[in-house]
N, C-alpha and C positions, 0 to 999 in steps of 0.2 A: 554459566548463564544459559537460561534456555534461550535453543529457536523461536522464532517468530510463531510459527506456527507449526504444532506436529505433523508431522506424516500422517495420510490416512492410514484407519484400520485394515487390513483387508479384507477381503469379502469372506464372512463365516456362516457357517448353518446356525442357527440358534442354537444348537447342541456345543459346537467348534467354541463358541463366545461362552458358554457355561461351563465347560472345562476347563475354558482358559481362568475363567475369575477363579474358581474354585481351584487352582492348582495353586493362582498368585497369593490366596487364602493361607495356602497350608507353606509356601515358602516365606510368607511374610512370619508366620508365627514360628516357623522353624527358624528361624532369623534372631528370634526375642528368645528362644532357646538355650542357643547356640551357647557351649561355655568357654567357649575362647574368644566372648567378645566381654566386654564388663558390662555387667548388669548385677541387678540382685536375685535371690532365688525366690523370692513372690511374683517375680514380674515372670519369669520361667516358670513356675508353678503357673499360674492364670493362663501361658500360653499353653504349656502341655496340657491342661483341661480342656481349652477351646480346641486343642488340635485334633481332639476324637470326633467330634463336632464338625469339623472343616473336613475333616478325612472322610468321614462317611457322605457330606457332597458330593468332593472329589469322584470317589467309589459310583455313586448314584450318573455324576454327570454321565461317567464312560458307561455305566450301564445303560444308560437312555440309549448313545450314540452306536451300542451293541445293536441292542433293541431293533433301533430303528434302519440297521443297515450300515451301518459308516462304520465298516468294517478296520480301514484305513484309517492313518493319522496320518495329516498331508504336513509333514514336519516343517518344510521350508515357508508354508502357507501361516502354522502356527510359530515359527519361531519368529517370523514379523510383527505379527499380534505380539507375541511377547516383547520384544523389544520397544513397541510403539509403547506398548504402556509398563515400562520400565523394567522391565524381567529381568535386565542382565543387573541391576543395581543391588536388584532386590534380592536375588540371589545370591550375589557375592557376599552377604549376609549368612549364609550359608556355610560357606567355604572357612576354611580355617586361613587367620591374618598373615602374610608374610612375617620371618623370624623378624626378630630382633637385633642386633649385631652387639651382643651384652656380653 
């Protein structure tokens, strides 16, 4: 069950909040990837295509955030953001599933 209400964002530069989608971008489709979770291979075919697509966002956000000076990633600032808008979830999608005991 969710909370009542979530946690705010924190405070990001518009660069910080275009990173952040475009990372949650490329771990959601790494997720639909993933071959240790079931799935079929069209639905991971479709995702490995979109992920050139999402990767070169990615790529683009941190180039702006070069660009423009933001040399630094303020990690503990982004790993909130992350969490507010489901990061750890969405990740673990990611990760390979604990064994089995077979």
């Amino acid at each position: 069950m969710l909370p009542d209400e979530l946690p705010p964002l924190p405070a990001l530069t518009r660069a910080e909040a275009e990173l952040i989608d475009r990372y949650l971008d490329v771990v959601d489709l790494l997720g639909r990837i993933n071959p240790a979770l079931y799935g079929d291979t069209y639905r991971g075919l479709r995702a490995a295509q979109a992920l050139v697509g999402k990767a070169t966002a990615l790529r683009d956000a941190l180039a702006v955030m070069h660009q423009r000076g933001e040399t630094e990633l303020h990690a503990g600032t982004l790993a909130r953001a992350l969490r507010v808008l489901d990061g750890e979830r969405r990740a673990a999608r990611v990760m390979l599933p604990p064994e089995s005991a077979s």
